[in-house]
C-alpha positions as CSV (number, residue, x, y, z in Angstrom):
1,X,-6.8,18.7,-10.4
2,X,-7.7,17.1,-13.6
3,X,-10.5,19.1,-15.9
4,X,-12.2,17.9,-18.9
5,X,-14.5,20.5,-21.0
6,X,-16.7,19.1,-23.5
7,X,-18.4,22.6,-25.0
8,X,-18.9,22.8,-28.6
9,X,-19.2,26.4,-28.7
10,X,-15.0,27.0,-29.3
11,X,-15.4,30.6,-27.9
12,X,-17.3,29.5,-24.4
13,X,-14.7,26.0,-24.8
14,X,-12.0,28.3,-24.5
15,X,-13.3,31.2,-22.2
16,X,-14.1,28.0,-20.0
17,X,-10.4,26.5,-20.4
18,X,-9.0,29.8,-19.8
19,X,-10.6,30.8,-16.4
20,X,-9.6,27.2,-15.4
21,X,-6.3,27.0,-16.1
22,X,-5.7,30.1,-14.4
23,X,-6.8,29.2,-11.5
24,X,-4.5,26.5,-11.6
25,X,-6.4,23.4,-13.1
26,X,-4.9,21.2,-15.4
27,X,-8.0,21.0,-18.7
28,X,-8.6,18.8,-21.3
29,X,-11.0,20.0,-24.1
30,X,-13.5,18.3,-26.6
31,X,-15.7,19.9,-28.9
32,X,-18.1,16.4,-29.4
33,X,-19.8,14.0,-27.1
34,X,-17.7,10.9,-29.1
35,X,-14.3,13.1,-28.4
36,X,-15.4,13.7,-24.4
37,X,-16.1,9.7,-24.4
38,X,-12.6,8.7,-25.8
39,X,-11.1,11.0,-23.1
40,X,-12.8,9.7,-20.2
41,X,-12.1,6.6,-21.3
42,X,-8.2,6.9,-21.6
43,X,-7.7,9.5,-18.7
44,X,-8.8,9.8,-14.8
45,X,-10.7,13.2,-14.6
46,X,-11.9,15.0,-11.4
47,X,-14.8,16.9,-12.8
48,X,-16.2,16.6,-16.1
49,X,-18.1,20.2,-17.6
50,X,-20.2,18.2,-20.1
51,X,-22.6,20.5,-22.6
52,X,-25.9,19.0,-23.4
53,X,-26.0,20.1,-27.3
54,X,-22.9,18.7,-28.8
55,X,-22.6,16.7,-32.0
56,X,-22.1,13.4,-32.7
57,X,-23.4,12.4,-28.9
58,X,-25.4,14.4,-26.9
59,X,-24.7,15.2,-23.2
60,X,-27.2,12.8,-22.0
61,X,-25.7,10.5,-24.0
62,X,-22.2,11.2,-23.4
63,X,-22.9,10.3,-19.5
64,X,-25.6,7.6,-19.4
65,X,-22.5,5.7,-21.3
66,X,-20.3,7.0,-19.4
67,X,-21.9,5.5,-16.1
68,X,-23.0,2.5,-17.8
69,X,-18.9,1.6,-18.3
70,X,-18.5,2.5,-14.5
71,X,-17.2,5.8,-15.0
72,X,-18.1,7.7,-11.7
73,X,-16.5,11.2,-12.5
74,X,-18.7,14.1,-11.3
75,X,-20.3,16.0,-14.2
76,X,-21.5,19.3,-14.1
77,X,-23.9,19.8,-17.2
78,X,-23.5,23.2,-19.3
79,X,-27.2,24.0,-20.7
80,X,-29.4,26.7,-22.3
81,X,-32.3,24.1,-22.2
82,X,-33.7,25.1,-18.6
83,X,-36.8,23.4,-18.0
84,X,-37.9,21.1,-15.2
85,X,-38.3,18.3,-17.4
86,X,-34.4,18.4,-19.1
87,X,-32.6,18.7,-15.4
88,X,-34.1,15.7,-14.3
89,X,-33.4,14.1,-17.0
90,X,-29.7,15.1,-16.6
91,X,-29.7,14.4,-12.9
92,X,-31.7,10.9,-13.0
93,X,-28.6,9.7,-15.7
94,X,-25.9,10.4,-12.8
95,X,-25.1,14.0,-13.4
96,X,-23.9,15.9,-10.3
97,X,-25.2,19.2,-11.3
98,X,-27.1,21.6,-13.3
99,X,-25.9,25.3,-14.8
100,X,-27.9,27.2,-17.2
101,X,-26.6,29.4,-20.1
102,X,-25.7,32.1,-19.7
103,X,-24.0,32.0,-16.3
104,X,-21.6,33.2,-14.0
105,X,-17.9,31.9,-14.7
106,X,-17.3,32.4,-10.2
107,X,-20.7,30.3,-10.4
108,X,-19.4,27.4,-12.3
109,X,-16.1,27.7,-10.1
110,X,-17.8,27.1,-7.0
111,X,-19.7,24.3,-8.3
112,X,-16.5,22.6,-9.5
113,X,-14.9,23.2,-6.2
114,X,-18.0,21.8,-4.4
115,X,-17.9,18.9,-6.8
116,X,-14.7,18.1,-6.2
117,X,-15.2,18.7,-2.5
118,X,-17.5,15.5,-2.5
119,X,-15.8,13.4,-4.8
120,X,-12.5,13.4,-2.2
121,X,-14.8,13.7,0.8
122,X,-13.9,17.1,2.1
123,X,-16.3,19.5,4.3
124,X,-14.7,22.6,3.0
125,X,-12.1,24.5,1.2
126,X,-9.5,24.9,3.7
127,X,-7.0,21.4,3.5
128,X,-5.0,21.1,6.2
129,X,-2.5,19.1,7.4
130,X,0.1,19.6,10.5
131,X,0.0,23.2,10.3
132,X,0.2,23.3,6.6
133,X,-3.3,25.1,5.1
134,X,-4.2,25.0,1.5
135,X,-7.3,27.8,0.9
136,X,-9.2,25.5,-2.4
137,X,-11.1,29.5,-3.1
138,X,-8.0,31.3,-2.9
139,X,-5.0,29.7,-3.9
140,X,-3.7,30.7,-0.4
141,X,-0.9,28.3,1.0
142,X,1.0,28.5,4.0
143,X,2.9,26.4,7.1
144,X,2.6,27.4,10.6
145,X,1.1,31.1,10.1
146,X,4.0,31.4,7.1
147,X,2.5,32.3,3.6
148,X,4.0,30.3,0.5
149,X,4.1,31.1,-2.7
150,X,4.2,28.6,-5.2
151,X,3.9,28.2,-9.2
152,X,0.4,27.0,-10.6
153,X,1.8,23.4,-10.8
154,X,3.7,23.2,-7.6
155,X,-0.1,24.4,-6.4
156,X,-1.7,22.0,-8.4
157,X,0.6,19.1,-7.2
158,X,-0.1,20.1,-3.8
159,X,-3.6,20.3,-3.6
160,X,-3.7,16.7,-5.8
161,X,-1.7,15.6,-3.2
162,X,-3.3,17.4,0.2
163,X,-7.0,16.1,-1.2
164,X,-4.8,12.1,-0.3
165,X,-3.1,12.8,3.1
166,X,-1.7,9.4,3.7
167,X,-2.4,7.5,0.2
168,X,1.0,7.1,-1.9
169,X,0.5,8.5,-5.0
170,X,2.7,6.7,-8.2
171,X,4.7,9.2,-10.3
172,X,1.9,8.2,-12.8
173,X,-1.1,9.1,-10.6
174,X,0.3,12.8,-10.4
175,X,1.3,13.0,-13.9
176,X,-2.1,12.4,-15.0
177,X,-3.7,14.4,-12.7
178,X,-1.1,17.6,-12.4
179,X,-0.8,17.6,-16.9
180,X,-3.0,17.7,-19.3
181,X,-2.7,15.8,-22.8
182,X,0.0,18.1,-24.1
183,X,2.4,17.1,-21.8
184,X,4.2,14.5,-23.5
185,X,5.8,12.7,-20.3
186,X,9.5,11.2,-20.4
187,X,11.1,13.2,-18.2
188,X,11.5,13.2,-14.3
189,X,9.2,16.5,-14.1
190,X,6.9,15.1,-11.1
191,X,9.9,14.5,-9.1
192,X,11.0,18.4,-10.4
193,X,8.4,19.3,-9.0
194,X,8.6,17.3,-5.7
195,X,11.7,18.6,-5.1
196,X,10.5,21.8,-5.5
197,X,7.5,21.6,-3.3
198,X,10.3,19.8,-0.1
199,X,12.0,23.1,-0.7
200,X,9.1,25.7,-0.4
201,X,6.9,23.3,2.1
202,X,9.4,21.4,4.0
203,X,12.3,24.1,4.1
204,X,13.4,25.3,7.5
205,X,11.0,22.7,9.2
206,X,12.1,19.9,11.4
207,X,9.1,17.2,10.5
208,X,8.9,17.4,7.1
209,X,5.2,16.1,5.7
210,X,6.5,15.3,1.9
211,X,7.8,11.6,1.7
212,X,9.2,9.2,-0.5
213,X,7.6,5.5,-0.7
214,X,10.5,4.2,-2.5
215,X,9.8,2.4,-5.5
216,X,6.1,3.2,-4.8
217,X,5.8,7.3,-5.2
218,X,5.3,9.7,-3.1
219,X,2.9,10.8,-0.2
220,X,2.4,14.0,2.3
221,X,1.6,12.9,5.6
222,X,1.8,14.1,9.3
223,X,3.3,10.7,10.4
């Protein structure tokens, strides 16, 4: 899952990055509401943690362009401006929610979860498929009762790819969504990683779930 922070304040920026990326999100940062459009632009986000107060563009300007150029990415908006008056405005411009400064970083968690939830149409944070569970609160993975243990990006790959049971997804698609804009590309890392996940997911199991669309990418199915 794919993570853009637009926070001016570098300190909260960071503190925001940090508590993301540890629990396993891949995060982009901007520090003005120009920078957060370029990156919206130019990459496929799943939540976007937009400030109000920035430079150069404000939040509410940041999004009413953003929808206006069709860009439907849930945005959570990051505020110490709490009345009545600036939430609707926020929410009548397309934002999905609404947090208050200061707040609670397990708050702004949950609301990213529930976000995302909505955005891939998903009741709950338990993703199953075939006996393989994926716990969205806990990290928690395992196959028939079994607990696995996997590296944040074998995680992140395979809750990307649990959240499209049955879609292919192109080596591109994960790349994107799995790395941030450090990750330079070039190399075969997704299908690294793929292999990786067969081993830990598939290993010692007659129906394996992790498939290859040659020529297409790959998919996790039950078929």
């Amino acid at each position: 899952m794919r993570i853009l922070v637009a926070e001016d304040e570098k300190d909260l920026n960071g503190l925001i990055e940090k508590k993301l990326t540890k629990s396993g999100y891949s995060v982009d940062t901007a520090f003005d509401g120009e920078e957060a459009l370029d990156f919206v632009e130019f990459a496929e986000y799943d939540a976007v943690i937009l400030d109000v107060m920035m430079p150069k563009k404000d939040g509410f300007a940041v999004i009413k362009e953003m929808r206006s150029r069709g860009i439907n990415t849930p945005v959570i908006f990051l505020t110490a401006r709490d009345s009545i008056e600036d939430r609707v405005t926020g929410l009548d411009l397309g934002a999905n929610d609404y947090l208050v400064k200061p707040f609670s970083f397990d708050e702004l968690m949950a609301r990213v979860r529930a976000m995302t939830r909505i955005k891939y149409g998903i009741s709950e944070n338990i993703l199953s498929v075939d006996g393989l569970s994926l716990n969205c609160s806990t990290h928690e993975v395992a196959r028939d009762g079994k607990a696995i243990t996997l590296s944040a990006k074998e995680y992140s790959m395979l809750e990307f790819m649990m959240r499209n049971v049955g879609i292919v997804l192109s080596r591109e698609k994960l790349e994107n969504h799995v790395w941030n804009y450090d990750y330079e590309g070039g190399t075969n890392l997704v299908d690294v990683y793929v292999s990786y996940l067969r081993k830990k997911v598939d290993g010692g199991f007659d129906k394996k779930l992790i498939k290859t669309v040659r020529g297409f990418g790959y998919v996790i199915s039950d078929e």
